[in-house]
PDB file with SEQRES, HELIX, SHEET and CRYST1 records, atoms N, CA, C and O in Angstrom:
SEQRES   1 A   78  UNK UNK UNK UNK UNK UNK UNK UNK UNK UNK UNK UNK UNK          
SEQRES   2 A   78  UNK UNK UNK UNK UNK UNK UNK UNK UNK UNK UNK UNK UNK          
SEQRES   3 A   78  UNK UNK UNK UNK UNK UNK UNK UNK UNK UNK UNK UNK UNK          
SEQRES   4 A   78  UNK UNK UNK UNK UNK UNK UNK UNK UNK UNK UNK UNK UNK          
SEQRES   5 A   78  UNK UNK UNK UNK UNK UNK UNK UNK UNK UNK UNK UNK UNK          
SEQRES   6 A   78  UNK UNK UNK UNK UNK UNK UNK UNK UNK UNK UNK UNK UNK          
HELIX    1 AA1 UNK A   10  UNK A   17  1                                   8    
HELIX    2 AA2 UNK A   23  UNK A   26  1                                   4    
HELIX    3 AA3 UNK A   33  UNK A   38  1                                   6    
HELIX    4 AA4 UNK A   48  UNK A   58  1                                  11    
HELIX    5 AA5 UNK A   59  UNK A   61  5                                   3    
HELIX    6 AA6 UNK A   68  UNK A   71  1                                   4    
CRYST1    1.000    1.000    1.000  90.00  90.00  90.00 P 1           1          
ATOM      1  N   UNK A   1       0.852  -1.182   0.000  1.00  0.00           N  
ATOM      2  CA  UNK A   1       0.000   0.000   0.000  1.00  0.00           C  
ATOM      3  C   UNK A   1       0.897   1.243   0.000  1.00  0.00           C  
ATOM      4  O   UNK A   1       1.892   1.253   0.724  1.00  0.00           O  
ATOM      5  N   UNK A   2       0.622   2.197  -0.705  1.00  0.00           N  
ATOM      6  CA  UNK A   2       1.568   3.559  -0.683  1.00  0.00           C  
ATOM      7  C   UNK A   2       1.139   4.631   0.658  1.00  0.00           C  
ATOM      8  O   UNK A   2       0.052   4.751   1.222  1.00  0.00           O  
ATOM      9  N   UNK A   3       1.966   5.078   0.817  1.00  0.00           N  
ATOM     10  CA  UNK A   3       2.175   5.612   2.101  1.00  0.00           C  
ATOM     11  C   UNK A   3       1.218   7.030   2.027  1.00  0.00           C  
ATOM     12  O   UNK A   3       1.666   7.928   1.314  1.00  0.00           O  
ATOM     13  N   UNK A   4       0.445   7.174   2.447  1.00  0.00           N  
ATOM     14  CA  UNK A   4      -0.482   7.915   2.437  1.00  0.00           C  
ATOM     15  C   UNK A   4      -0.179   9.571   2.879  1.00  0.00           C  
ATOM     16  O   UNK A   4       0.183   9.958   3.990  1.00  0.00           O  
ATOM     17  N   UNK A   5      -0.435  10.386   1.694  1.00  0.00           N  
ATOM     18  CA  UNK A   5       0.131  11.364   1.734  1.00  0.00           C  
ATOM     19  C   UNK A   5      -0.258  12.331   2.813  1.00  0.00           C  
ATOM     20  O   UNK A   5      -0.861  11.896   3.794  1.00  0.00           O  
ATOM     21  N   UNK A   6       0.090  13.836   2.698  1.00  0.00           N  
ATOM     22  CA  UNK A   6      -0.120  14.361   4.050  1.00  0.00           C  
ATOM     23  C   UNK A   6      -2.115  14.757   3.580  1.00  0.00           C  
ATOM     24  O   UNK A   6      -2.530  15.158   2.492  1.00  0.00           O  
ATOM     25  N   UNK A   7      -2.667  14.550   4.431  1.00  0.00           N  
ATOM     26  CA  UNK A   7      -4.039  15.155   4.333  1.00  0.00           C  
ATOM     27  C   UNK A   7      -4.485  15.946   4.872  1.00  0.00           C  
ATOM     28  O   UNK A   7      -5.689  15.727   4.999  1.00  0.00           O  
ATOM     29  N   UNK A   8      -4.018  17.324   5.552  1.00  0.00           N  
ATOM     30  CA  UNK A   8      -4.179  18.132   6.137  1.00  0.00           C  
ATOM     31  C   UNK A   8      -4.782  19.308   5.727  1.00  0.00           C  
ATOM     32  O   UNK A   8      -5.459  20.053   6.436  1.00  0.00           O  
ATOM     33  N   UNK A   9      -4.437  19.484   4.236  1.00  0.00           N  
ATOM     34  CA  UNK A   9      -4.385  20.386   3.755  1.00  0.00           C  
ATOM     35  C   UNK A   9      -5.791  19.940   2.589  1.00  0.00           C  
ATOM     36  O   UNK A   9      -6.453  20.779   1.977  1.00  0.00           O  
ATOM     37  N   UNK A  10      -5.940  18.807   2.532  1.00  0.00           N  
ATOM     38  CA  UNK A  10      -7.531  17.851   1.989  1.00  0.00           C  
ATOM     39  C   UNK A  10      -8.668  18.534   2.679  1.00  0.00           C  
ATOM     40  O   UNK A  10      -9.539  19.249   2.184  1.00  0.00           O  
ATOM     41  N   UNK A  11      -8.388  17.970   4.611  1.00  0.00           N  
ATOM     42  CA  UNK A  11      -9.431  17.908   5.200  1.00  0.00           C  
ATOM     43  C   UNK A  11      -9.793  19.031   5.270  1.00  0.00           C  
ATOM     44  O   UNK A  11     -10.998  19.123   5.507  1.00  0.00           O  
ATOM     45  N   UNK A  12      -8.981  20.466   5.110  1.00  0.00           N  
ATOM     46  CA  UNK A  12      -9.255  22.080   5.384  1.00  0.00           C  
ATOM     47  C   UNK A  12     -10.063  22.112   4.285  1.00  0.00           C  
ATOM     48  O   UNK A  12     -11.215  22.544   4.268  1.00  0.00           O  
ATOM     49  N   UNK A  13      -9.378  21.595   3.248  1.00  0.00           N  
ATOM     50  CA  UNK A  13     -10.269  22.361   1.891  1.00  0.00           C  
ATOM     51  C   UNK A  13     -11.466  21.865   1.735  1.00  0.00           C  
ATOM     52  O   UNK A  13     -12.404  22.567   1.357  1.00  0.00           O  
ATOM     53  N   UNK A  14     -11.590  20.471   2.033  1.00  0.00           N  
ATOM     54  CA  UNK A  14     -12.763  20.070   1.681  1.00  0.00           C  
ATOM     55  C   UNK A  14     -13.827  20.691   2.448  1.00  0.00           C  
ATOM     56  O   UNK A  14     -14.838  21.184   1.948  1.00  0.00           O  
ATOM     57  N   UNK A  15     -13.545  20.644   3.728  1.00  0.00           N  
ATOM     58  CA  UNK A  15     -14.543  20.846   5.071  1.00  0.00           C  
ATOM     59  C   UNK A  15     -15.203  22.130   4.398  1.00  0.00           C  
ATOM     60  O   UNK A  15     -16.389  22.416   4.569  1.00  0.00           O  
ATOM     61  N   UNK A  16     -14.131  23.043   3.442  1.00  0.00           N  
ATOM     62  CA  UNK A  16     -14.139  24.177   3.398  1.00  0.00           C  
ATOM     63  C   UNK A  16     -15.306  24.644   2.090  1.00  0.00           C  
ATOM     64  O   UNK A  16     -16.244  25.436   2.007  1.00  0.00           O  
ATOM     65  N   UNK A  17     -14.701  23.758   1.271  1.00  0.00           N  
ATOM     66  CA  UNK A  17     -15.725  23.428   0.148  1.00  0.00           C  
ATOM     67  C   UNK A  17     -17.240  23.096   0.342  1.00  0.00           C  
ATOM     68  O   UNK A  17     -18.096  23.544  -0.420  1.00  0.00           O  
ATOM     69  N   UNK A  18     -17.447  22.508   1.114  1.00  0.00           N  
ATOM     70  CA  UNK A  18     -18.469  21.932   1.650  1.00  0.00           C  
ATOM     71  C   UNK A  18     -19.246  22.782   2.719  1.00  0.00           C  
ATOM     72  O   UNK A  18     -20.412  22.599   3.070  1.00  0.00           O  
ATOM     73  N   UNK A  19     -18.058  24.100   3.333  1.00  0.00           N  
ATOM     74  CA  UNK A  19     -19.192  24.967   4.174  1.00  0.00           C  
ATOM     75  C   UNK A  19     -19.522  24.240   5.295  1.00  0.00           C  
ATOM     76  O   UNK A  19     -20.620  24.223   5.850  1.00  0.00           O  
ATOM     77  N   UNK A  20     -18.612  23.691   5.577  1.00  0.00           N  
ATOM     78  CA  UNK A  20     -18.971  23.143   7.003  1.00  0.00           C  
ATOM     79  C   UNK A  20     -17.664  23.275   8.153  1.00  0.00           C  
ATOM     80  O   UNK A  20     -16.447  23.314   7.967  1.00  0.00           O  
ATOM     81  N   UNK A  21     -18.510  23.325   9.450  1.00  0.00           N  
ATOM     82  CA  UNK A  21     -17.689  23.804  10.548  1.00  0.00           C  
ATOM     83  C   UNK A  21     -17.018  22.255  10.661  1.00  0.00           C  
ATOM     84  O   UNK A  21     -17.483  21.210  10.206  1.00  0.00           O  
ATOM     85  N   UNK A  22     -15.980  22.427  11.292  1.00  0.00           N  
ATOM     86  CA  UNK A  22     -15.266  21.304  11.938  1.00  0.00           C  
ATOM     87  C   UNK A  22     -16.300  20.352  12.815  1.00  0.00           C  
ATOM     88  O   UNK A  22     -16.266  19.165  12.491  1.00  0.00           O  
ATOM     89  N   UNK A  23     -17.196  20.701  13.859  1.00  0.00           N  
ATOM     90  CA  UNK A  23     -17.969  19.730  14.465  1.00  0.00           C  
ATOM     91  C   UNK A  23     -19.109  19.461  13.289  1.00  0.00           C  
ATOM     92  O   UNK A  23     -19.487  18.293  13.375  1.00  0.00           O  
ATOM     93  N   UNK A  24     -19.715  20.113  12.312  1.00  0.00           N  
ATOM     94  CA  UNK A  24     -20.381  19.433  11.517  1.00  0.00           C  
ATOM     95  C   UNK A  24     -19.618  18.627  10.299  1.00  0.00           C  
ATOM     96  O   UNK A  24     -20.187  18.111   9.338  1.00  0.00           O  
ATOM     97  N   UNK A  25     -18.550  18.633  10.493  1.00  0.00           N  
ATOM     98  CA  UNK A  25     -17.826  18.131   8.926  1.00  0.00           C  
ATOM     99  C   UNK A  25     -17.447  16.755   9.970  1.00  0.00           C  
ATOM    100  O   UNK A  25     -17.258  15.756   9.275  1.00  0.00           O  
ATOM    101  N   UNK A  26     -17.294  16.479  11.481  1.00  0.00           N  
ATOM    102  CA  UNK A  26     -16.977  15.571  11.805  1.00  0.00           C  
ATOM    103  C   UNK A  26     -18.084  14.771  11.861  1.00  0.00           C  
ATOM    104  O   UNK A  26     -18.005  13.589  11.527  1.00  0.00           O  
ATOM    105  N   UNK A  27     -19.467  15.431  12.374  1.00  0.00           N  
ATOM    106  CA  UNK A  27     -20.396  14.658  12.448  1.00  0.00           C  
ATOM    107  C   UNK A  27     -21.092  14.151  10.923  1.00  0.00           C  
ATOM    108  O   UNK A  27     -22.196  13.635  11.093  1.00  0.00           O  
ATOM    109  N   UNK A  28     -20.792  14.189   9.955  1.00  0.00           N  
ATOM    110  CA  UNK A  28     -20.564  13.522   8.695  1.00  0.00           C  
ATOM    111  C   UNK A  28     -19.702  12.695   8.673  1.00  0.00           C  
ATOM    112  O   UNK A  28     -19.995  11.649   8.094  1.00  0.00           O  
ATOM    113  N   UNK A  29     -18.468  12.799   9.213  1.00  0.00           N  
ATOM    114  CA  UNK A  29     -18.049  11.232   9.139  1.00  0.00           C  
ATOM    115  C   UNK A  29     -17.750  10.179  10.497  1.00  0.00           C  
ATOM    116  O   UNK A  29     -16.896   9.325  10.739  1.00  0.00           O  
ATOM    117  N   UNK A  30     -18.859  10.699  11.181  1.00  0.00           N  
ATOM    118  CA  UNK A  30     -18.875   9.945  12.475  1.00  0.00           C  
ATOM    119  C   UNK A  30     -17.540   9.747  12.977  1.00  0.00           C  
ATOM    120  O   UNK A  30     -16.956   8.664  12.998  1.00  0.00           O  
ATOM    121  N   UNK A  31     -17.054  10.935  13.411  1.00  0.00           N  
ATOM    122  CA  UNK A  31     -15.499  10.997  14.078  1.00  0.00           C  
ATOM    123  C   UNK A  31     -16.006  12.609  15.298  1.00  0.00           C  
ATOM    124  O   UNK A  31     -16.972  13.338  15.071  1.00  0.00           O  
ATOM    125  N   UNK A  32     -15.339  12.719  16.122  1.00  0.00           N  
ATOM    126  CA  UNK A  32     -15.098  14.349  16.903  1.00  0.00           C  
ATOM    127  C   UNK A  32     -14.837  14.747  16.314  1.00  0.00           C  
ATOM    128  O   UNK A  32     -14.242  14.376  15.301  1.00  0.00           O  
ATOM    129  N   UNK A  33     -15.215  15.923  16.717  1.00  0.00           N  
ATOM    130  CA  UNK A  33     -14.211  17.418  16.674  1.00  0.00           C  
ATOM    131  C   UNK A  33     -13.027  17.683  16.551  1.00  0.00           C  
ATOM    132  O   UNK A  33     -12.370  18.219  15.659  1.00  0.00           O  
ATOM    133  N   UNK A  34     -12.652  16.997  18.137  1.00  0.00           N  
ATOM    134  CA  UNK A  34     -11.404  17.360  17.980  1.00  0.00           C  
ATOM    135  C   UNK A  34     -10.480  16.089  17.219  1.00  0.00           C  
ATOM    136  O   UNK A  34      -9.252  16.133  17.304  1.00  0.00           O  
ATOM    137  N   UNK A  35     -10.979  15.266  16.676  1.00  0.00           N  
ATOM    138  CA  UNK A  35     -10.615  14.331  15.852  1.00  0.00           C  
ATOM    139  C   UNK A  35     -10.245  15.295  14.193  1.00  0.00           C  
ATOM    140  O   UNK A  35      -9.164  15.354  13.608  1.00  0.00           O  
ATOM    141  N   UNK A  36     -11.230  15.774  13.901  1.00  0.00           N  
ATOM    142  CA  UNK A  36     -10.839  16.372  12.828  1.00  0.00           C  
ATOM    143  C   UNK A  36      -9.767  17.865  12.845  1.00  0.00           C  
ATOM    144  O   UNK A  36      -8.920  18.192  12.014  1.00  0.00           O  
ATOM    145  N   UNK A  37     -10.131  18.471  13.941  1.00  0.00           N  
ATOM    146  CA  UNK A  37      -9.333  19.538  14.437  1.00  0.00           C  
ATOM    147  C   UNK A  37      -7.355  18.793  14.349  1.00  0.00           C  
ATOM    148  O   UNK A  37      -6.388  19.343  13.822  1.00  0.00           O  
ATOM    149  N   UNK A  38      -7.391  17.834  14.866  1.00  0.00           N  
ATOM    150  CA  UNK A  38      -6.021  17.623  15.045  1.00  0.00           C  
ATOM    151  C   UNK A  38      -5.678  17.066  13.355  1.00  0.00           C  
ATOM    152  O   UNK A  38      -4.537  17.223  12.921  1.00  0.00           O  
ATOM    153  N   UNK A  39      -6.719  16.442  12.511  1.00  0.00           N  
ATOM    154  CA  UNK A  39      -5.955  16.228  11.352  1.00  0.00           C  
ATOM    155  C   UNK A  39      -6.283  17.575  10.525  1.00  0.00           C  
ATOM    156  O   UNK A  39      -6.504  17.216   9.369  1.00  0.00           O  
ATOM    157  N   UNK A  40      -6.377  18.647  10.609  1.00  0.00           N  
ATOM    158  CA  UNK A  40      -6.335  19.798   9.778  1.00  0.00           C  
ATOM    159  C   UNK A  40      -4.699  20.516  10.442  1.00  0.00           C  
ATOM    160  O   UNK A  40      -3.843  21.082   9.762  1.00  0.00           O  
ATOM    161  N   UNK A  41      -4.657  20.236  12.066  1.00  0.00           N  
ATOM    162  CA  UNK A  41      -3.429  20.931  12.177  1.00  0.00           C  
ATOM    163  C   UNK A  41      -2.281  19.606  12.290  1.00  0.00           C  
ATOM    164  O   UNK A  41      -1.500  19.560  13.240  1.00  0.00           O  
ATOM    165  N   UNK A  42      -2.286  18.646  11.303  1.00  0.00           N  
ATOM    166  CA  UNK A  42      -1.390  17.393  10.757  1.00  0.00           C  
ATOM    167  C   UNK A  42      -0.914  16.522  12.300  1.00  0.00           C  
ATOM    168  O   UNK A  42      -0.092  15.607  12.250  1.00  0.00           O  
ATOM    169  N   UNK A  43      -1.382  16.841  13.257  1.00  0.00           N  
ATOM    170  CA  UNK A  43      -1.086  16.514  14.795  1.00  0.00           C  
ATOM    171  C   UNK A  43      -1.370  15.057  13.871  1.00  0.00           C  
ATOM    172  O   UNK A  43      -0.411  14.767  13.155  1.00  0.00           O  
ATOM    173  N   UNK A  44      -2.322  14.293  13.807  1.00  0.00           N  
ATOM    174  CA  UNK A  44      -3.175  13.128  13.531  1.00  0.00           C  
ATOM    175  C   UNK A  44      -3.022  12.962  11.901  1.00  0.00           C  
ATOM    176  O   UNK A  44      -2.934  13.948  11.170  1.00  0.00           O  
ATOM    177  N   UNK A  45      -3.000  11.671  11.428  1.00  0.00           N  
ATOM    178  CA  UNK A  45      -3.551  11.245  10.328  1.00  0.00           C  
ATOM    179  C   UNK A  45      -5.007  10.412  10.425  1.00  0.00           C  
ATOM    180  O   UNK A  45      -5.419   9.750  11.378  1.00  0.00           O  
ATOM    181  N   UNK A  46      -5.498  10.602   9.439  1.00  0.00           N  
ATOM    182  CA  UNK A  46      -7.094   9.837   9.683  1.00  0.00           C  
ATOM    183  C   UNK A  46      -6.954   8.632   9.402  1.00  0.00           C  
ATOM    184  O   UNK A  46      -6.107   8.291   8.575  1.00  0.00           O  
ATOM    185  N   UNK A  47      -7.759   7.727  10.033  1.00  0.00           N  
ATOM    186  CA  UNK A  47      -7.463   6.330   9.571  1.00  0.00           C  
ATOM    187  C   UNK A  47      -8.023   6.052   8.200  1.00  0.00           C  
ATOM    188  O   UNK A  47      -8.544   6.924   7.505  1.00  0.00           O  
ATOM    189  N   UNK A  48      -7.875   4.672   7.815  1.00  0.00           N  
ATOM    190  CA  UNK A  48      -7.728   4.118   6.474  1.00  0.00           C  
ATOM    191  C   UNK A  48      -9.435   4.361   6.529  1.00  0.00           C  
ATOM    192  O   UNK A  48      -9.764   5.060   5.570  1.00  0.00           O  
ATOM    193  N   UNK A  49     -10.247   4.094   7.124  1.00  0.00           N  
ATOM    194  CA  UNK A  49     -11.349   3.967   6.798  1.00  0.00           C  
ATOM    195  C   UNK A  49     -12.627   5.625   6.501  1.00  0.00           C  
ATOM    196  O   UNK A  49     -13.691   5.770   5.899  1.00  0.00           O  
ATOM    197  N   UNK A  50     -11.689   6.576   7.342  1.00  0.00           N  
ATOM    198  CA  UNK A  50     -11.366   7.916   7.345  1.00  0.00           C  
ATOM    199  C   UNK A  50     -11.504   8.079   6.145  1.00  0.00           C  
ATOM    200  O   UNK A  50     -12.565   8.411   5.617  1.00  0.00           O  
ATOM    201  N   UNK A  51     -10.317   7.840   5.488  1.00  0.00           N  
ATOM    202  CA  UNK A  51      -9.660   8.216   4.226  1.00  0.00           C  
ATOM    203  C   UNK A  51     -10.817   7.706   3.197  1.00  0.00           C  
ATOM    204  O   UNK A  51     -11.337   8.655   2.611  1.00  0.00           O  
ATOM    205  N   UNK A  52     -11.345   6.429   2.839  1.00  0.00           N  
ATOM    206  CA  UNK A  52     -12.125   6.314   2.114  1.00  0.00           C  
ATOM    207  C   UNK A  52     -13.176   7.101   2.079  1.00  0.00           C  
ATOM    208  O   UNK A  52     -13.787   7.323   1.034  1.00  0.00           O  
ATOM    209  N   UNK A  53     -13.579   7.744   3.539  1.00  0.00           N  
ATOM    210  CA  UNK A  53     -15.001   8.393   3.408  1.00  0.00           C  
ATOM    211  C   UNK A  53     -14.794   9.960   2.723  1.00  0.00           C  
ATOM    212  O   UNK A  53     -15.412  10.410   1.759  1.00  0.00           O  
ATOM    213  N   UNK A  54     -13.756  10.624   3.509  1.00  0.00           N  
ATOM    214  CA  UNK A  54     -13.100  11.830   2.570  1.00  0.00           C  
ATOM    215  C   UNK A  54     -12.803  11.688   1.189  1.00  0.00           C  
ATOM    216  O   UNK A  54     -12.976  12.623   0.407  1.00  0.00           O  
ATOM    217  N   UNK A  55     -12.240  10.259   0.735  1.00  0.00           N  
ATOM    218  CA  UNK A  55     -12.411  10.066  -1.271  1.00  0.00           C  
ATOM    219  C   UNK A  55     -13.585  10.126  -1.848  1.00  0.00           C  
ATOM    220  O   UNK A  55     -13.884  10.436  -3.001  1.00  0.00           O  
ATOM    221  N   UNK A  56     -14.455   9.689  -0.639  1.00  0.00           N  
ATOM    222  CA  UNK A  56     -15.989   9.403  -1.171  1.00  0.00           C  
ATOM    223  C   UNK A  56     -16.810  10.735  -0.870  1.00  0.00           C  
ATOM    224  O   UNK A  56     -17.944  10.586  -0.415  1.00  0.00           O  
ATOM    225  N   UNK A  57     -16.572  11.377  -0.977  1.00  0.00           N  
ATOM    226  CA  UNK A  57     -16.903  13.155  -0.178  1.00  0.00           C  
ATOM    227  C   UNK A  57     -16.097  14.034  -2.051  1.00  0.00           C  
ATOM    228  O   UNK A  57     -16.587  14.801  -2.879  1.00  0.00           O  
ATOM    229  N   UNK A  58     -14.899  13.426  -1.942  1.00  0.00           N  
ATOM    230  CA  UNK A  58     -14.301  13.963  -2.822  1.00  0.00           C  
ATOM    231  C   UNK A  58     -14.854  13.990  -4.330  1.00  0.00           C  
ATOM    232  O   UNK A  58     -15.062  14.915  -5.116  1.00  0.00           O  
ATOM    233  N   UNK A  59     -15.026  12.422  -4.420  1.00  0.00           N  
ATOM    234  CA  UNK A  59     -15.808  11.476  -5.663  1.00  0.00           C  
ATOM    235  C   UNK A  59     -17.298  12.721  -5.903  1.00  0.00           C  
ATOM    236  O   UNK A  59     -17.549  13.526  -6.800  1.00  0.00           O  
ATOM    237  N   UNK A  60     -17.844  12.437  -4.927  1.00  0.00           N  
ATOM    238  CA  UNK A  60     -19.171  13.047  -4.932  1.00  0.00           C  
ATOM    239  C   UNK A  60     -19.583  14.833  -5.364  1.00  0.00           C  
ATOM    240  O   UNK A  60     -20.645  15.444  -5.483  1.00  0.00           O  
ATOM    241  N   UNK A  61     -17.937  15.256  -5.520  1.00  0.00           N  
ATOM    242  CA  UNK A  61     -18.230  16.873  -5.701  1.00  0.00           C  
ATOM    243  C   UNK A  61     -17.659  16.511  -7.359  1.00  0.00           C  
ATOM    244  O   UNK A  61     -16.743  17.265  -7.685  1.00  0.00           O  
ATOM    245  N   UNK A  62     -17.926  15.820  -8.086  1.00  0.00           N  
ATOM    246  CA  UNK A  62     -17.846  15.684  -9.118  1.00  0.00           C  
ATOM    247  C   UNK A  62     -16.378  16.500 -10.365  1.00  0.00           C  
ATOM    248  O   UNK A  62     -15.358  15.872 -10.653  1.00  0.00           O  
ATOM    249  N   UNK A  63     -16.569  17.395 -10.688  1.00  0.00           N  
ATOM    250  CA  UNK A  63     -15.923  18.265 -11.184  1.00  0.00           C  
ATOM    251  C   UNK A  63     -14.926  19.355 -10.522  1.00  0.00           C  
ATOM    252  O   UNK A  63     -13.812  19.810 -10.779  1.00  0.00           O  
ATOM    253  N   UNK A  64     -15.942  19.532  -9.513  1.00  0.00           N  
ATOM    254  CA  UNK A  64     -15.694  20.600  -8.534  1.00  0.00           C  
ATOM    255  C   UNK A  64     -14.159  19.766  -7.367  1.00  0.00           C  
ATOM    256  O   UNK A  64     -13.134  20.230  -6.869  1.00  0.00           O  
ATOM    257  N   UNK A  65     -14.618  18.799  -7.381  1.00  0.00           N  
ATOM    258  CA  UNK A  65     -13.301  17.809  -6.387  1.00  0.00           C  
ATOM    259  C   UNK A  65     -12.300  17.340  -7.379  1.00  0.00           C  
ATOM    260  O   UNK A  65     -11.333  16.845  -6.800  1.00  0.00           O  
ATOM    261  N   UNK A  66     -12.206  17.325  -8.547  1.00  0.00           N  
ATOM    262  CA  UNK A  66     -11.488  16.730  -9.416  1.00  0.00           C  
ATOM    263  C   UNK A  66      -9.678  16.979  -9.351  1.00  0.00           C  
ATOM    264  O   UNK A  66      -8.838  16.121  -9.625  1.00  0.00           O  
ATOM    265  N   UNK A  67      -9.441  18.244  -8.957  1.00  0.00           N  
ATOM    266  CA  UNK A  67      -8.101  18.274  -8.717  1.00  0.00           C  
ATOM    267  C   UNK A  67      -7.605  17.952  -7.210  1.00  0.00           C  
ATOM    268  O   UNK A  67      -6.438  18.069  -6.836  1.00  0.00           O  
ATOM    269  N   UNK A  68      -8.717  17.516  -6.391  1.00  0.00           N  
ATOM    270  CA  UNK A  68      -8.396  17.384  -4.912  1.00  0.00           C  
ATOM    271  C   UNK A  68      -8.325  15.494  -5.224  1.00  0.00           C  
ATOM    272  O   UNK A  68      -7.607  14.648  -4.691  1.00  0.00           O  
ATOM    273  N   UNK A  69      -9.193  15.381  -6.096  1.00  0.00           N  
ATOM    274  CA  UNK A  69      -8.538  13.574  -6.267  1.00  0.00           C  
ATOM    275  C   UNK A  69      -7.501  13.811  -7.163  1.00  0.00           C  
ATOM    276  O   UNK A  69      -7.159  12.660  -7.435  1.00  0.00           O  
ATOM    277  N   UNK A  70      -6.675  14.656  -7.888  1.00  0.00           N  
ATOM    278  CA  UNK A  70      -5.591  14.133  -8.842  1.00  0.00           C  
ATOM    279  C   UNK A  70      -4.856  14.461  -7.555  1.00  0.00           C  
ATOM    280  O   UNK A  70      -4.830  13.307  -7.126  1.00  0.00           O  
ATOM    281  N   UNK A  71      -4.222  15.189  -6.592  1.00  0.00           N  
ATOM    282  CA  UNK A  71      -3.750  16.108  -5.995  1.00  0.00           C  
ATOM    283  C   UNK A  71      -3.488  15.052  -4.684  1.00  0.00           C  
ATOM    284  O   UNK A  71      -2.349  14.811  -4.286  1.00  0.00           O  
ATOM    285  N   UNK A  72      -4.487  14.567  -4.184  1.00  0.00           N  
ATOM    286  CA  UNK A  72      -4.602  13.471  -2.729  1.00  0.00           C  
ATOM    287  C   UNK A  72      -5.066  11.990  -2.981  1.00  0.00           C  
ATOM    288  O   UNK A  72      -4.956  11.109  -2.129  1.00  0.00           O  
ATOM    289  N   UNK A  73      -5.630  11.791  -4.317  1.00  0.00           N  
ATOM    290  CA  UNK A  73      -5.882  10.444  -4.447  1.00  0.00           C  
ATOM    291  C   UNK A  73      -5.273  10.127  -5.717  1.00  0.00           C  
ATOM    292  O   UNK A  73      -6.077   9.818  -6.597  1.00  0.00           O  
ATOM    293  N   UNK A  74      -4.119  10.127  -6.013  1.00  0.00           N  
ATOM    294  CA  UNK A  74      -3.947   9.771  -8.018  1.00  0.00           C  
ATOM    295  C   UNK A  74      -3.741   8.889  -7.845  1.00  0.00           C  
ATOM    296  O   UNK A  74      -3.225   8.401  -6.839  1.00  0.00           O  
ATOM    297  N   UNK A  75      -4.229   8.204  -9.181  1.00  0.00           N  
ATOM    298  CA  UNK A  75      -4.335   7.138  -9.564  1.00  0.00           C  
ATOM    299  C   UNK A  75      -5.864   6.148  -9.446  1.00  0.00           C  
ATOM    300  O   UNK A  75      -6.124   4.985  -9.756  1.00  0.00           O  
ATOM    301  N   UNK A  76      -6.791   7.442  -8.745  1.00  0.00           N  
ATOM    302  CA  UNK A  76      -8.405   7.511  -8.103  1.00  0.00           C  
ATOM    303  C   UNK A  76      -9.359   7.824  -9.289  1.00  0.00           C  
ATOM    304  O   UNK A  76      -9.009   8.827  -9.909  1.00  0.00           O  
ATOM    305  N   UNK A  77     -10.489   7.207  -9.762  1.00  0.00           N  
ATOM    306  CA  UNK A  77     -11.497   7.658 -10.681  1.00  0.00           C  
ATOM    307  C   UNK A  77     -12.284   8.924  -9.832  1.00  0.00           C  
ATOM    308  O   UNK A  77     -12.896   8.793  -8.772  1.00  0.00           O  
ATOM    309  N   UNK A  78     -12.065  10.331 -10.698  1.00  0.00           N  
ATOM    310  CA  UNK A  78     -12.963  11.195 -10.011  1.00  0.00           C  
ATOM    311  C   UNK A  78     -14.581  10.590  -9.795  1.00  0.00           C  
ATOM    312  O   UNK A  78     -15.423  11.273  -9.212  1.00  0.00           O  
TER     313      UNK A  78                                                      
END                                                                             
């Protein structure tokens, strides 16, 4: 498995894209607050199962996410 890049800078944008606060962007992927708080300031990486739900967040903004999957997921079907 390849070593999973930094996602810090994913979880800001996306959360960000999406218009959502940190406790509502966590309660979308059934994690805390301060769960997501520590992987925006890279303290934490999200787990593997994490990670799929943020690709699948990503997948879902269609066009609009398309350089956040070449960028954090390549080798990923937008």
């Amino acid at each position: 498995m390849n070593e999973q890049p930094d996602l810090a800078p994913l979880v800001r944008e996306l959360r960000k894209r999406l218009r959502l606060t940190q406790e509502k962007f966590a309660a979308r992927l059934g994690v805390t607050f301060p769960t997501v708080n520590r992987w925006e300031n890279g303290r934490t990486k999200p787990s593997p199962m994490a990670v799929e739900h943020l690709r699948d967040f990503v997948r879902e903004m269609g066009k609009e996410g398309a350089e956040l999957m070449r960028e954090f997921f390549a080798g990923d079907k937008p």
